[in-house]
C-alpha positions in Angstrom: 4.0 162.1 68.6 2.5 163.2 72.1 3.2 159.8 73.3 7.0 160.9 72.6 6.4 164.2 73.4 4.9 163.5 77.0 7.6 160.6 77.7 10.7 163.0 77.5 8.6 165.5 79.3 8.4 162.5 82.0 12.2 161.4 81.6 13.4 165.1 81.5 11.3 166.0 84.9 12.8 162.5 86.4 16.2 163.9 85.7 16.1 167.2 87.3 14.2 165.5 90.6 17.5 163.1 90.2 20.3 165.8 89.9 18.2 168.0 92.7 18.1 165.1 94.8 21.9 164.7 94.0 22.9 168.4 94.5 21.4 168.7 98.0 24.0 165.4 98.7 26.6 167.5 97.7 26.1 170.1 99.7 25.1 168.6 102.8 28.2 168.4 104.3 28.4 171.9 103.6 24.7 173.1 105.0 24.8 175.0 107.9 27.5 176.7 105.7 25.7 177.7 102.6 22.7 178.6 104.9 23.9 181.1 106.8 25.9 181.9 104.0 22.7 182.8 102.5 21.0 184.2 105.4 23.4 186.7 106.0 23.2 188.1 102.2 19.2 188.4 102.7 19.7 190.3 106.2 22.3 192.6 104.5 20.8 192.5 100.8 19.3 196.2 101.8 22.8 197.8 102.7 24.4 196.4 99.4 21.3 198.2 97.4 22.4 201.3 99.1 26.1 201.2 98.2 25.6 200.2 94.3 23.1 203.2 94.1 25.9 205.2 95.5 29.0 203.9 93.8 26.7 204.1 90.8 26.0 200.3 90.5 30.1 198.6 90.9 28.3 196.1 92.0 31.8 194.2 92.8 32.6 197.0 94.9 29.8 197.1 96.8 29.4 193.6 97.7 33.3 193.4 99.2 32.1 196.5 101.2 28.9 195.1 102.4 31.4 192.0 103.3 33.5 194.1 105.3 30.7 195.4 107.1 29.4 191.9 108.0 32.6 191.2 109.2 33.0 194.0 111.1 29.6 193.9 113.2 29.1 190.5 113.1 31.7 187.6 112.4 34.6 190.1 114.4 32.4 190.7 117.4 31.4 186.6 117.4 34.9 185.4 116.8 35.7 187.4 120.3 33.1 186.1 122.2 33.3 182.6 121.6 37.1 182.8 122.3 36.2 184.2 126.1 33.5 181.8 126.5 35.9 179.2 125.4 37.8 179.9 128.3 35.0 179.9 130.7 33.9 176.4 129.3 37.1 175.1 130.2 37.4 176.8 133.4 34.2 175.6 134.9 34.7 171.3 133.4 38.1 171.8 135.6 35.9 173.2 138.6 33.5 170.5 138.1 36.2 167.6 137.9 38.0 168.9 141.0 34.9 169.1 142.4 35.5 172.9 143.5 32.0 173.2 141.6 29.5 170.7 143.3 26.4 171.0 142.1 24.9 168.2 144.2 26.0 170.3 147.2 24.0 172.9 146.4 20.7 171.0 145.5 21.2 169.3 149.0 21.5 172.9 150.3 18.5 173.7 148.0 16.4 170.4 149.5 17.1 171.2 153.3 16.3 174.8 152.7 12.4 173.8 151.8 9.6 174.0 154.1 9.2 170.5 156.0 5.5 170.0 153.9 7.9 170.0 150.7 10.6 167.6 152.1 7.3 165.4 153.2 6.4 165.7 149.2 10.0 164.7 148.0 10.4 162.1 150.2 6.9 160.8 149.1 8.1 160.5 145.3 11.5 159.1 146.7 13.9 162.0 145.8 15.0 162.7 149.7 17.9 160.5 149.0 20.2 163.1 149.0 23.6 161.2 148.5 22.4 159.5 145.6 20.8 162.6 144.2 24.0 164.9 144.7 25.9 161.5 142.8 23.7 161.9 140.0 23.5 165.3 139.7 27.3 165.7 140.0 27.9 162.7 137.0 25.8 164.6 134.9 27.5 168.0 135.6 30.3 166.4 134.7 29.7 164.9 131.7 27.5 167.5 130.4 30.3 169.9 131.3 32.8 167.5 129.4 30.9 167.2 126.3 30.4 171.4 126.2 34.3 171.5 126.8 35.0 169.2 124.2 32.5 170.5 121.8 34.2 174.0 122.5 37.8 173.0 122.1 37.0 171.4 118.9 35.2 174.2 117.6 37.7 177.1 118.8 40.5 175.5 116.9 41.9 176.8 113.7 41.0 173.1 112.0 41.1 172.9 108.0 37.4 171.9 108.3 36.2 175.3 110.0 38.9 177.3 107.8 37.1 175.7 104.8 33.5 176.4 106.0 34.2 180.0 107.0 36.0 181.0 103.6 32.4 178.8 101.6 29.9 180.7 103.6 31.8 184.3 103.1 32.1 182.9 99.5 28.5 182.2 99.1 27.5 185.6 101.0 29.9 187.9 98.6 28.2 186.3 95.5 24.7 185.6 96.9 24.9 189.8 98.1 26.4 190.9 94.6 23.9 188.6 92.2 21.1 188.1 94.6 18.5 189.7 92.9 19.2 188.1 89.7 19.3 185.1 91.5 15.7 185.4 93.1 14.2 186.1 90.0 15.5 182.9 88.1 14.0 181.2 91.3 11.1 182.9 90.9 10.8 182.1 87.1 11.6 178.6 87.6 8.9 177.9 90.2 5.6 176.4 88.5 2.9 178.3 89.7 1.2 181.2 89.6 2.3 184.6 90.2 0.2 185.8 92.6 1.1 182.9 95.0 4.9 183.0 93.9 4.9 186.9 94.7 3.3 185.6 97.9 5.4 183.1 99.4 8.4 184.4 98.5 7.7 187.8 100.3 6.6 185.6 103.2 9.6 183.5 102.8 11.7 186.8 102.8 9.8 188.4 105.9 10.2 185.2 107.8 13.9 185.0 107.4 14.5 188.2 108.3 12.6 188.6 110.9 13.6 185.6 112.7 17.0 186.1 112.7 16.9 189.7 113.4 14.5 189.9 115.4 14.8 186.3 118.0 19.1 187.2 117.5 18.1 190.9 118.8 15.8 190.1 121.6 19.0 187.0 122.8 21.4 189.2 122.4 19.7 191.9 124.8 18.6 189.3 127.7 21.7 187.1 127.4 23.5 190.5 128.5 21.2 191.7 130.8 21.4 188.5 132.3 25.0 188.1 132.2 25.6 191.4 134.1 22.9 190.6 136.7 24.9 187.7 137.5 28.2 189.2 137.3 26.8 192.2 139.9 25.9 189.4 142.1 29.1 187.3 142.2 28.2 184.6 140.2 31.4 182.9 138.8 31.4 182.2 134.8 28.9 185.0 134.3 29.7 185.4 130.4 29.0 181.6 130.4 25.5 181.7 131.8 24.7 185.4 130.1 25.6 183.0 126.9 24.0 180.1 128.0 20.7 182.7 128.8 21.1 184.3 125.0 21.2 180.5 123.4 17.6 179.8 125.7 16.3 182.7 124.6 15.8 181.5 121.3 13.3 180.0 122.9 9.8 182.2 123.2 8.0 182.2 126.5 10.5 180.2 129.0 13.9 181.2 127.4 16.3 183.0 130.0 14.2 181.8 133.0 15.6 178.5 132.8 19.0 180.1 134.2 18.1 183.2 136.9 15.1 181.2 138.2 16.9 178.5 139.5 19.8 180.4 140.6 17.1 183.1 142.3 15.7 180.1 144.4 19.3 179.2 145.2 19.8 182.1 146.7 16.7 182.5 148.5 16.9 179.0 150.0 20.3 179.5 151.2 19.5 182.4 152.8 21.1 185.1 150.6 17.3 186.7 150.3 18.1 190.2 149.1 20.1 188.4 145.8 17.2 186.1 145.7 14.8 189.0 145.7 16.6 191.4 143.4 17.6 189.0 140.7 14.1 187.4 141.0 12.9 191.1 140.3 15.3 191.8 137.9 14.5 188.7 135.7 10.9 189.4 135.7 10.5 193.1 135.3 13.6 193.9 132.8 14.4 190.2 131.4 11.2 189.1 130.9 9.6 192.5 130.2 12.3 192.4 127.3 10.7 189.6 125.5 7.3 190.3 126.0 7.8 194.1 124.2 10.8 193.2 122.0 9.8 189.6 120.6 6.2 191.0 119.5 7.5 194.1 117.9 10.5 192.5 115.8 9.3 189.3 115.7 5.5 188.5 115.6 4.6 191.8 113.7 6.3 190.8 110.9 5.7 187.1 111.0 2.2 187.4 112.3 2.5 184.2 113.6 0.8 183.2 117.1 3.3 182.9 120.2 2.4 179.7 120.1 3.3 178.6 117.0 6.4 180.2 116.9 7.5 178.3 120.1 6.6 174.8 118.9 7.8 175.4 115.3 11.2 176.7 117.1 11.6 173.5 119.6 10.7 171.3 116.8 13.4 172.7 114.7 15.8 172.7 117.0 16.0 169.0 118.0 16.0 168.0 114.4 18.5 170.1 112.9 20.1 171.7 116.0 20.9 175.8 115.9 20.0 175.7 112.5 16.3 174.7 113.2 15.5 178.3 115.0 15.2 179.5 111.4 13.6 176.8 109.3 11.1 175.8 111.9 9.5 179.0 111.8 9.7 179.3 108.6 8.5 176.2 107.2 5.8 177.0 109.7 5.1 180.3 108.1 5.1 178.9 104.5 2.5 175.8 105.9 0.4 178.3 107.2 0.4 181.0 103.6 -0.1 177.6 101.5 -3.5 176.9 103.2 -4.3 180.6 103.6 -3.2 181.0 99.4 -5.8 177.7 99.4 -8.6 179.3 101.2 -8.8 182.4 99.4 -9.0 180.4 96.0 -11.9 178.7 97.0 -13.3 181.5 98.0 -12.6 183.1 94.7 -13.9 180.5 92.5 -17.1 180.2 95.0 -17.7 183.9 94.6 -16.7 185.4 97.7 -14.5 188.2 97.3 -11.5 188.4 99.2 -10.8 191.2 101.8 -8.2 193.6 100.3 -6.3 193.3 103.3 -6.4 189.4 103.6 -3.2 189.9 100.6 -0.8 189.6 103.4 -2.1 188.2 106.1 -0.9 184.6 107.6 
């Protein structure tokens, strides 16, 4: 009889790893979808608790609202943007094939500009070969700027496919808002094992989340913009491009934005344009970067309490495996690594006697 019992145990546990296996199939066409979907109900679960203890709990009602307010300060908003920048995009690949927009010129500009001690160095590694540089350089402008075009062209067009996903994910986000609790305790009863560590990982799952996206979308958002109008002040064409090509790098902690002003601050000083050179150099590194060193800590590590370093491996790591997308589940799954083997310590420290610190509860 236990023989029996534990083989359809076995056979039962094989079929839900199947159909799991199965589901996640299904829906991976549909990931990026259901994900953000779902990320955007757990930013905005808060607001629809505040409407359904107003509207005395039409929890229907509450979740359109909430929807409308997601719309309104965030899909809206979006939407316009990414039509501008569209435009841009396309703007700057017709620069670049007419070759109005040369950027082998100005690294040539750039090289002859340097001290004769760094030509001597260049030359030395064999990168004084100018024509061949600026030929490469320009290609790759070219290309690159072709595949962003494309990529933007594609993506700004009212297809079937991006019809599709946009009505899923504000399907998923009206249900998951509306029946998310409910849903995150049948999660939570469903998980095998015990309730301290359940209660713990799924608060550090829920920090995490939020955290990331509010805070590392926050902190973009904010140098993207300063850096976007810094460039504008200055005359820099496509300025909403870079400012968005800044936000999108400062995802990344630590370099982020500095990857765009620093190179176009040594352009200018080179070139001889020394008071833009100077000022935007300022600029970048007492308001820019002054930005993520106060922001990023307080909306971002504080509630994390993850080291700098972590989060900026966990984030790159994340990103070249599952793209945009990655900026969220790196840091988590580095989060969730890192409260497994603290949840692991603190048991063996229970069971060899040591009491825990009351404080070590929610630490990472």
């Amino acid at each position: 009889m236990d023989g029996n019992k534990n083989l359809h145990q076995t056979a039962f546990y094989l079929l839900l790893f199947v159909v799991s296996i199965a589901l996640c199939f299904v829906l991976a066409p549909f990931f990026s979808t259901v994900l953000w979907g779902a990320i955007l109900a757990l930013i905005f679960q808060p607001v629809q608790r505040r409407i359904v203890a107003r509207l005395g709990r039409r929890r229907n009602l509450a979740a359109l609202i909430t929807l409308t307010i997601c719309l309104v300060i965030v899909i809206f908003p979006l939407t316009l943007v990414a039509g501008t920048l569209i435009q841009q995009v396309s703007y700057a690949y017709a620069q670049v094939r007419s070759g109005s927009l040369d950027f082998g010129a100005y690294f040539s500009q750039i090289v002859h500009a340097l001290p004769q001690s760094l030509q001597n160095l260049l030359a030395r590694y064999d990168l004084m070969d100018l024509p061949g540089l600026q030929q490469r350089l320009s290609a790759g402008a070219a290309q690159i700027s072709q595949f962003i075009a494309t990529r933007a062209l594609s993506v700004g067009q009212i297809t079937v496919q991006f019809m599709v996903s946009f009505c899923v994910m504000l399907y998923m986000f009206f249900f998951l808002v509306r029946d998310g609790r409910e849903i995150s305790r049948l999660v939570r009863d469903a998980i095998p094992l015990d309730e301290s560590h359940k209660q713990h990982l799924i608060r550090k799952f829920t920090t995490v989340i939020r955290a990331t996206v509010k805070g590392n979308v926050a902190v973009a958002f904010v140098q993207g913009a300063l850096g976007g109008i810094a460039l504008w002040v200055l005359g820099i064409q496509g300025a909403l491009l870079w400012g968005f090509v800044m936000m999108l790098l400062s995802l990344l902690p630590a370099v982020g934005a500095a990857l765009v002003w620093v190179p176009i601050a040594l352009y200018f000083i080179s070139t001889g344009a020394l008071a833009k050179g100077i000022g935007l150099t300022l600029f970048g590194a007492l308001v820019i970067g002054t930005v993520d060193n106060v922001l990023r800590p307080l909306l971002v590590g504080k509630d994390t309490r993850l080291p700098d370093w972590v989060v900026l491996i966990s984030t790159l790591g994340g990103i070249s495996l599952m793209g945009i997308n990655g900026f969220v589940i790196g840091p988590l799954i580095a989060a969730l690594f890192i409260s497994c083997w603290d949840l692991l310590r603190r048991d063996q420290h229970h069971h060899d006697g040591v009491a825990s610190h009351p404080a070590d509860d929610d630490r990472v």
